[in-house]
C-alpha positions, 0 to 999 in steps of 0.5 A: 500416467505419473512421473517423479517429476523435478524439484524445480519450479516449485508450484504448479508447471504446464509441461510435456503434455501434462502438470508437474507439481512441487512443494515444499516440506522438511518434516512430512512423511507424507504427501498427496496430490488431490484432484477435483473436477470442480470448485465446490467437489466435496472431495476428490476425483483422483488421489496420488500418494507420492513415494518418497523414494520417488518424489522427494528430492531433499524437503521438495515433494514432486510429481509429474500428472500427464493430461492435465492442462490449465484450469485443473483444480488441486489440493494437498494432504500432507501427514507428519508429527503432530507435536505443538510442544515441537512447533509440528502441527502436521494433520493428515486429514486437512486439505492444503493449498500450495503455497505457490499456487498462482490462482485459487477458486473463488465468488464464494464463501469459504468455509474453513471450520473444518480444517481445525488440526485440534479439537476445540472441545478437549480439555488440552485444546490445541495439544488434542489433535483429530486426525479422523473422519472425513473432511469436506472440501466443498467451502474449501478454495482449489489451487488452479493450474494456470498458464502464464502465456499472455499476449503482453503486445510489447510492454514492460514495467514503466519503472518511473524515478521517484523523484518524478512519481505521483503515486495514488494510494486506491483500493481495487474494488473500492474505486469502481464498486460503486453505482456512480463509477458508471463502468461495466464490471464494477468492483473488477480488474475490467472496471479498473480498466474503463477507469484508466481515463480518469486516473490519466486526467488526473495526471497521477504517474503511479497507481499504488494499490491495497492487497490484491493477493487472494484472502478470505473477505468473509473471515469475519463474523461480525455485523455493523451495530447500525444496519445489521449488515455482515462486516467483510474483509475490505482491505485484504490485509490478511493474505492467503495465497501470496502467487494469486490475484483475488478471484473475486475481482474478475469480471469473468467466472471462468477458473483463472481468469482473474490473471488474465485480467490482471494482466490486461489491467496492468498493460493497459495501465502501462499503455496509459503510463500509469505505474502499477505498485503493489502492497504486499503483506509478506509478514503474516498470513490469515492461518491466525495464532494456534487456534486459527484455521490450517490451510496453508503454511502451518500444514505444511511445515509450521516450525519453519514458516512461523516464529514461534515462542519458547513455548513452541505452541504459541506464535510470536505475534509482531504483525497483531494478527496472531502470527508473524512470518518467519521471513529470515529463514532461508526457506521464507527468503526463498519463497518471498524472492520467487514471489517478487521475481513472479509478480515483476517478471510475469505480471510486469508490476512496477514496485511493491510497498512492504505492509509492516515492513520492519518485521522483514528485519527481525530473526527467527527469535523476533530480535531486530537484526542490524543487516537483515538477510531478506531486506538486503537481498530484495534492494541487492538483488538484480531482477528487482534492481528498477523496481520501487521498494516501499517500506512502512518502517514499523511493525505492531511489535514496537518496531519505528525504523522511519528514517532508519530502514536497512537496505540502502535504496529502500523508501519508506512511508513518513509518518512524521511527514503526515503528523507534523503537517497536519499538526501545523495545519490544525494551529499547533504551538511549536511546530512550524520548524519541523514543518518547515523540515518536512516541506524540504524533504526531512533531511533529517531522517534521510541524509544522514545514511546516505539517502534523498529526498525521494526516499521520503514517501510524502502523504497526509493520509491514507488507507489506514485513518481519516480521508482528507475531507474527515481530517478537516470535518471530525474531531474524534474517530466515529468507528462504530460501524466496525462492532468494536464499540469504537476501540479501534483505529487511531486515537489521535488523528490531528485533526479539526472540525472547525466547529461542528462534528461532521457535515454542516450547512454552515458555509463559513466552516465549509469554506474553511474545510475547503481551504484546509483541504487545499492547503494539504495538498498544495503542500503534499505536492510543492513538498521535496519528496515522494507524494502520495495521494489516497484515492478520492481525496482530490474530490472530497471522498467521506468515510463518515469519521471512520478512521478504520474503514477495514471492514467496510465493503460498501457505500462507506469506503466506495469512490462516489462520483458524484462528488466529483461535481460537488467537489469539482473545483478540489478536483480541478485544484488537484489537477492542476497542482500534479501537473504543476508539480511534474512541469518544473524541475524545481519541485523534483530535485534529487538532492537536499537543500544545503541552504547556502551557495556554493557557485558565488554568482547564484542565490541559495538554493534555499532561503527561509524568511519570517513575514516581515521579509528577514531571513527567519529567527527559527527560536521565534517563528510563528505560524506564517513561513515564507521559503525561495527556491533558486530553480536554476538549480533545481536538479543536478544534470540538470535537464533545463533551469526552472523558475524561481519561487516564492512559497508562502505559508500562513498556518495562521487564523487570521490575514498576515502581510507578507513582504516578498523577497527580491526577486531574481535581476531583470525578472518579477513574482507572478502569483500561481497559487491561492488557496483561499481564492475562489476557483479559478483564480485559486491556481493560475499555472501561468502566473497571474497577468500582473506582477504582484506587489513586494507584500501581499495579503494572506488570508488566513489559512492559506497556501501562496505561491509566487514564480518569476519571470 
């Protein structure tokens, strides 16, 4: 039996004994519901045309299926204009996934040739359209009526300030896929799971992760020059259904099960205390420009859901993927604030960050708008009121907003924070100044609109370039592996091998790549700001020198863990520093540095000094910087005083003298920190035994840190 159904939810809704569905459509004349009783059917068991004096209340397209219950596969058809020169490109003969569908089938290969609106062999291209014959959808993923009951035993999103986060930037699948993981269900939602142990060890407070909404990982159909392996869709860049976790990633075959078991992965996390973010790409999708598949969002309203050209039936392409999401259209505001709503209320994650951010921000004619409608209303809008918001503040349009990003609370990924200190760390002329702003929290891209230093997301590397290990073993980018001959992924990376291209047995520059090593993460974490930390580089993970690792779904991009012994003094270096950093309130402070004293019995918050003890000459700085932080004012309410410290940083290649300061009266300097010792008198987190003496000798490259007591 069938019913009118509501507009409202949209999506797929267990109700009454049976199924509600609603979609939207403002130019179809008509819609079908298609049922299928299995994943691989090659066509329907049951087709329901919907009347539109029935099931359609205004652009919503409803109806109401009773006996149906979770696990129920579906798809649409949906018939309109075919008009490319109008932005329509309806076609009667394609399936169409809903674009609220909160689960897809998967542990396939899809097959998307056929769902082409156009025919690619007609002279006009996509202006000819095939609106006959027959369209199997057996390589086709269904949508799946899911049930959100869960047993979630209490928990809620941990919601962590910024200023007190350590986030861990890791791929889902990547950091359990590998043999050395030694979990159950490698590569899955469970296999993260039977990892949480070793993320708590670590002590990072937040687990970042690249996209886990469902895409297509065999869209491409490249092979590696080298091994003749197919190349996959690694990083998920390139979302299909932006409702649903990734099928592939459940360790459980069962239709749906992949939220269940996001679900369990997040409230264990929470159980753990590690913070769950998201990165989400609510900026394009993987349908491609007017010679791409229709799957989705094209079929059901093209005009709508993309920016289109003046031409329109070509798209503007600010994402570099063929099509950019027409995100400040009331339709797309509404579809992006149900998504985060649903990911938040549902699955209890505790912060997105917004891939190619900047697009958020343009108008439906790719202009860069002042107050941007979606952008204000995700950091004004009440549900996500605790919830991290991330931006990486540029698109590939030619959008840079880093410092700049409308919306008031919003954070964003530094970019300027990575250049500069990799910069300063490879020996570059000029650049200890900005260094030196960087470490204290780039007051100049935040303060000026109001925003902290916590508003700085804090990282040396990420997904997207060389890992940690790579930046101190490569000089050039080695991407030949992705079949683009190179082309592709960063050029320049600011970067050093110190003297051989890639692995070496020479322990002279293996000890000087260990150190560099250090050096950047001691800094990450001792830097006012939000740090961030890609997976695996707190035990030497590889790429090889693939700064672009993509499409590689294998041993390349995979945690090998067994480099946690080759690396275990790194690892136990890292832990150290995390909780180093999270124990002293002096490195959490909400509040830029002002540099001067306003309560006339205490020090500055902040002093700068040159090597030979005088406060620094910024127009003749050199390569070594020396800082004090009064920690007595480490936080404002504050909940307790900190230590003082005394910071020193030799970018040098070769030993620098260093006076010391003064400490503070009735206290001295114990050293914590020296990342050209041997482990473990690298980081003592107590102080060493002995007071040091009012200079010290740095050895080149290297990170000192005194505190008093």
């Amino acid at each position: 039996m069938t019913g009118a159904g509501g507009p409202s939810p949209l999506g797929a809704t267990i109700v009454d004994g049976g199924v509600q569905f609603a979609v939207f459509s403002r130019h179809a004349r008509s819609v079908t519901l298609c049922l299928f009783d299995e994943a691989r059917a090659a066509d329907a068991s049951r087709r329901i045309v919907l009347d539109p004096s029935v099931n359609r209340t205004g652009d919503i397209w409803h109806v109401y299926v009773s006996g149906l219950e979770a696990g129920q596969l579906y798809l649409f058809h949906a018939d309109g204009p075919y008009d490319p020169e109008k932005g329509h490109r309806f076609n009667p003969r394609l399936y169409l996934l809903d674009p609220y569908a909160r689960a897809l089938t998967g542990g396939f290969a899809w097959e998307l040739s056929s769902q082409y609106g156009y025919d690619p062999d007609a002279p006009d291209g996509d202006l000819s359209v095939r609106r006959d014959g027959t369209v199997s959808a057996a390589g086709i993923p269904k949508c799946i009526v899911v049930d959100d009951a869960f047993d979630w035993q209490g928990d809620q999103p941990l919601n962590y300030p910024l200023r007190k986060s350590v986030l861990y930037e890791a791929h889902l699948k990547g950091m359990t896929a590998d043999p050395s993981s030694r979990v159950d269900d490698p590569g899955t939602y469970q296999g993260l799971i039977e990892h949480i142990p070793y993320l708590k060890q670590l002590g990072v407070t937040s687990l970042e992760l690249l996209p886990v909404h469902e895409f297509d990982e065999f869209e491409i159909v490249r092979r590696n020059p080298r091994t003749g392996e197919r190349l996959r869709n690694y990083w998920g860049y390139s979302t299909v259904a932006f409702f649903a976790p990734k099928a592939s990633y459940a360790a459980s075959g069962t239709a749906g099960a992949q939220v269940r078991e996001f679900k369990e992965m997040v409230r264990e996390l929470h159980a753990a205390g590690i913070e769950v973010i998201l990165d989400v790409v609510l900026n394009h999708t993987s349908e491609g420009n007017e010679f791409g598949p229709t799957y989705s969002f094209r079929g059901w309203d093209n005009s709508v859901y993309y920016m289109l050209e003046e031409n329109r039936r070509r798209y503007r392409n600010y994402a570099g993927t063929g099509n950019t999401l027409n995100c400040n259209h009331p339709v797309l505001q509404s579809l992006i604030m149900d998504c985060l709503h649903y990911w938040v209320v549902q699955m209890h994650v505790d912060g997105f960050r917004f891939d190619l951010g900047s697009i958020l921000g343009r108008d439906r004619d790719g202009n860069l708008m002042e107050n941007p409608p979606v952008i204000e209303r995700i950091a004004e809008d009440p549900i996500l009121r605790n919830t991290k918001l991330i931006a990486e503040a540029w698109d590939a349009g030619g959008a840079y907003q880093v410092g700049s990003f409308p919306g008031g609370r919003w954070a964003e990924w530094n970019d300027r924070y990575r250049d500069d200190v990799r910069r300063y760390w490879r020996g570059d002329r000029g650049v200890t100044a900005p260094f030196a702003t960087r470490l204290a929290g780039s007051s100049d891209l935040y303060l000026r609109d109001g925003r902290k230093p916590f508003h700085s997301i804090n990282f040396v590397t990420c997904h997207d370039g060389f890992t940690l290990r790579d930046l101190v073993s490569y000089s050039r980018k080695h991407n030949e592996p992705n079949a683009e001959e190179n082309r592709d992924g960063m050029g320049e990376n600011y970067s050093s091998n110190y003297g051989i291209e890639g692995t070496t047995t020479d322990a002279a520059i293996n000890a000087v790549r260990l150190r560099q090593q250090k050096n950047f993460l001691a800094t990450l974490l001792l830097s006012l700001g939000t740090p961030m930390l890609l997976g695996g580089d707190e035990f030497g993970r590889t790429q090889d020198g693939n700064n672009n690792a993509y499409c590689q779904d294998n041993s390349t991009s995979w945690f090998d863990y067994r480099l946690t012994d080759t690396y275990a003094d790194l690892l136990a270096f890292t832990t150290k520093l995390i909780s180093f950093r999270l124990s002293h309130p002096a490195f959490l402070r909400p509040e830029f540095y002002t540099g001067h004293d306003t309560d006339f019995n205490r020090m500055p918050d902040i002093t700068w000094f040159s090597e030979t003890g005088h406060v620094v000459d910024w127009a003749r700085i050199g390569r070594t910087l020396s800082l004090r932080i009064d920690g007595s004012r480490a936080e404002i309410k504050a909940d307790r005083d900190d230590n003082d410290f005394f910071l020193v940083l030799n970018g040098a290649a070769s030993r620098v003298s260093v006076v010391l300061c003064a400490p503070p009266a009735g206290k001295r300097w114990y050293r914590v920190i020296d990342t050209a010792r041997d482990h473990p008198e690298d980081f003592l987190p107590e102080g060493a035994d002995e007071p040091e003496d009012p200079s010290y000798s740095c050895a080149a490259r290297s990170v000192v840190l005194f505190l008093s007591r």
